[in-house]
N, C-alpha and C positions, 0 to 999 in steps of 0.2 A: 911450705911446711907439709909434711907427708899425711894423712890422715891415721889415725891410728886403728888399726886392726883389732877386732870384733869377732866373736863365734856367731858366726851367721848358720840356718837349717837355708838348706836351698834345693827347689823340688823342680824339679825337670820332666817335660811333657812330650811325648811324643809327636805332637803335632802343634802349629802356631794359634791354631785355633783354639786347643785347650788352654795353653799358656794364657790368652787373652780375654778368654772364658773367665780364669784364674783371677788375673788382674780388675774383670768387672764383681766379680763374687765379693772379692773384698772389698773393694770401694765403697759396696752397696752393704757391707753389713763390718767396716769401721778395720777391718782387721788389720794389722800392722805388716807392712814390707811393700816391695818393689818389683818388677819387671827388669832382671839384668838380663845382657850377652852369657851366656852360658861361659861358667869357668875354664880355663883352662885343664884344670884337675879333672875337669866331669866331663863324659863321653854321651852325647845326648841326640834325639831325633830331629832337634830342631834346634835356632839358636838362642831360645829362651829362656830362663829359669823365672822361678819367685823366689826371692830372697827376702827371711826374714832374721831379726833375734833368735836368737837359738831356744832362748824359755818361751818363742808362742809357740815351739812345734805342735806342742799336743793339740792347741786349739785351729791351730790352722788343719792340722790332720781330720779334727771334728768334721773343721768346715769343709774340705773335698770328701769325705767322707757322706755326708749329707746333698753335698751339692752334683754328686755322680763324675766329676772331674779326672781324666785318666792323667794319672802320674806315669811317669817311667821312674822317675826314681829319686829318694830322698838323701840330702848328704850335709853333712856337720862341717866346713872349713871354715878357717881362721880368711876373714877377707877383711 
């Protein structure tokens, strides 16, 4: 059975070490989402993204915002 498809925010880093920066930030302060392979859709520095629900973007945006975290670039897709 197929999983069913989600508006995911999914933010892509320039480098693997931001990505994983990313993925510690949040474990460490509860925030919700994952470490994917970068989508097919999204053109990106490295092959990481953070995928989360589409309604934590603002808080997540908070939290790289605060935490100095370099984005390449933020995107809305149905995954």
């Amino acid at each position: 059975m197929a999983r069913e498809k989600t508006y995911k925010v999914v933010f892509t880093f320039h480098s693997t070490t931001q990505a994983i920066r990313m993925e510690e930030c949040c474990k460490r302060t509860g925030m919700a989402g994952r470490l994917i392979p970068v989508p097919r859709q999204i053109s990106a520095g490295c092959g990481m993204a953070w995928a989360a629900e589409a309604e934590k973007r603002e808080s997540i945006e908070k939290l790289i915002d605060k935490e100095g975290i370099e984005v390449e670039g933020v995107h809305e897709l149905l995954l």
